[in-house]
N, C-alpha and C positions, 0 to 999 in steps of 0.2 A: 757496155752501155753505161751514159754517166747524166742521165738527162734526169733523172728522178731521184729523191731523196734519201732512198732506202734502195738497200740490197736485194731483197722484195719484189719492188716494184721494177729495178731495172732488169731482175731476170723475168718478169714478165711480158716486159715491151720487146726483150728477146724471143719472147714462146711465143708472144700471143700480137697474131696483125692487128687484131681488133683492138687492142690494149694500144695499139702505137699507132695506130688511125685518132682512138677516142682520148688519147694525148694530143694527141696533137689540132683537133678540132679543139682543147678545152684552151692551148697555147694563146689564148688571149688575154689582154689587163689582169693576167696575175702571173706571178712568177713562172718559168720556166720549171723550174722543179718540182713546185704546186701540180702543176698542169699535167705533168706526164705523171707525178704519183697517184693522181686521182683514180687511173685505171685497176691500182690493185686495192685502194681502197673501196670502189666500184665494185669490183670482184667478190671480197672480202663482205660486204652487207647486200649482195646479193646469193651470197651461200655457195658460193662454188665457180665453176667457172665460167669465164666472160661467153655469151653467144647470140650471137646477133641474132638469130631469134628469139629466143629466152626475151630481150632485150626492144624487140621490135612490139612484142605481144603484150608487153609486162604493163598491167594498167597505169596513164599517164600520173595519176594522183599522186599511186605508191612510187613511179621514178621520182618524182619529184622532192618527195620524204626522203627519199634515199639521200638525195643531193642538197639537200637542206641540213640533215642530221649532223652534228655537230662533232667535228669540222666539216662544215661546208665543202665540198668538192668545187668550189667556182665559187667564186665573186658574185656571180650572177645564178644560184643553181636554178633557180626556176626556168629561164633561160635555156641554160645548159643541158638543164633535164631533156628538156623538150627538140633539142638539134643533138644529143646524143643518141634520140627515141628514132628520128627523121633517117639519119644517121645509119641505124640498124635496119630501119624501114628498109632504106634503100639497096642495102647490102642482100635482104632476104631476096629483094625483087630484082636485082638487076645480078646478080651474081651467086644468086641459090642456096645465099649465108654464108659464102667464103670469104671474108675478105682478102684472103691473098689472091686471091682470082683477079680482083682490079689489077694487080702489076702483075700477075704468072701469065695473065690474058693479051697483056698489052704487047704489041709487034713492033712498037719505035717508043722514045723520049715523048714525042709530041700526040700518041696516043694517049700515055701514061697521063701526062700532064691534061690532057681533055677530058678523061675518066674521073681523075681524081678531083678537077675541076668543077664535074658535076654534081660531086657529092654537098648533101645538105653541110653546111657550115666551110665549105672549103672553096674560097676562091682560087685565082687565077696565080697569085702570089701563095699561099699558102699550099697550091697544088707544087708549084716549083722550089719549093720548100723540101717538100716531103716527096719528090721525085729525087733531089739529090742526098736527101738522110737515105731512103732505100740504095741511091749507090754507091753512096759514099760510104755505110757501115753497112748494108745488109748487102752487097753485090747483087741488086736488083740491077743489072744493068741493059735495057732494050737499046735496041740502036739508036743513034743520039740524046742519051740522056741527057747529057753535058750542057750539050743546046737547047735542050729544052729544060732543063733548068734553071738558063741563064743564068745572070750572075752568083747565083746558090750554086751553082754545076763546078765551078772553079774550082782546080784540083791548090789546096793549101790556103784557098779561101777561106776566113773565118768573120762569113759574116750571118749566121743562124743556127738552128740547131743542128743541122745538116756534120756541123764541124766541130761539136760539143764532144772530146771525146777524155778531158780531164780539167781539170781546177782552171790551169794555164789555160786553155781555149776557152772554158767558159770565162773569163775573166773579158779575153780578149773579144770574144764575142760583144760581150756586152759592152766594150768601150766603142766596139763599130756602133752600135746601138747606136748609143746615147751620141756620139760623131753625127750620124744620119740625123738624128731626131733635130740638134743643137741646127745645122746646116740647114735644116728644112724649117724650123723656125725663124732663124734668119730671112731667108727666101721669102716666106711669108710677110714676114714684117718689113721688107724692103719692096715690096710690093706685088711680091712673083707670082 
């Protein structure tokens, strides 16, 4: 795993689904390696280990302390606090506090992507995101993953975290970025 800052933190988006779910909900307007190391820091001032209950229960004030306390876990932690809480919520209710249950559960690609879809802070894009980091490094593979991935599912594709797996990819990664971003700008400004 090469998505987080620390040695730390990437053997725990290895151990821990919830760690690599609540990375990758945090994966917005701040760095990529912010984003995923948040969860062991997370871990870390909540005294032990990540649990979606623990997690779902934990009064909303003191989440929010947590995500505030310096270093800020997010750009945004108030925010963040609050769709990490939702986040857990949903995990207790819809899957009994397992999060590996969303993908160990799912029977196809285009389940997985509907499931994860549903979850608080995870879109339609963000769900296809993290349908292909599960198969492309965790061998979460349900039938048509690929497809339901779209263009994330692309086998030597490097264009999200899905393909993050050293220095060289994330570099590349992030020149797709700023390519799409540069492109869609344009588009914009010429009237699209």
């Amino acid at each position: 795993m090469y998505l987080a800052s620390t040695p730390q933190a990437n053997r725990l988006l290895d151990d821990s689904p919830l760690a690599l779910l609540v990375g990758m909900l945090l994966d917005q307007q701040i760095p990529m390696e912010k984003a995923f190391t948040s969860p062991e820091v997370l871990r870390e001032r909540l005294g032990g280990a990540l649990d979606a209950r623990a997690i779902a229960e934990h009064d909303p004030a003191g989440l929010e302390a947590i995500f505030r306390e310096p270093p800020a876990l997010h750009r945004f932690p108030a925010a963040m606090a609050k769709r990490v809480q939702a986040l857990a919520q949903a995990i207790v209710e819809g899957y009994d506090g397992d999060p590996a249950a969303i993908w160990t559960g799912a029977g196809s690609g285009s389940e997985l992507v509907r499931r994860l879809s549903a979850l608080p802070g995870f879109g339609p894009q963000k769900a296809k995101i993290f349908t292909a980091l599960l198969g492309k490094q965790f061998g979460v593979r349900p039938r048509g993953w690929r497809e339901a991935a779209g263009d994330y599912g692309v086998a030597g594709a490097l264009r999200s975290v899905a393909d993050v797996v050293d220095a060289k990819s994330l570099k590349a990664v992030r020149a797709f970025k700023q390519q799409a971003k540069a492109a869609a700008q344009a588009h914009a400004a010429a009237g699209g």
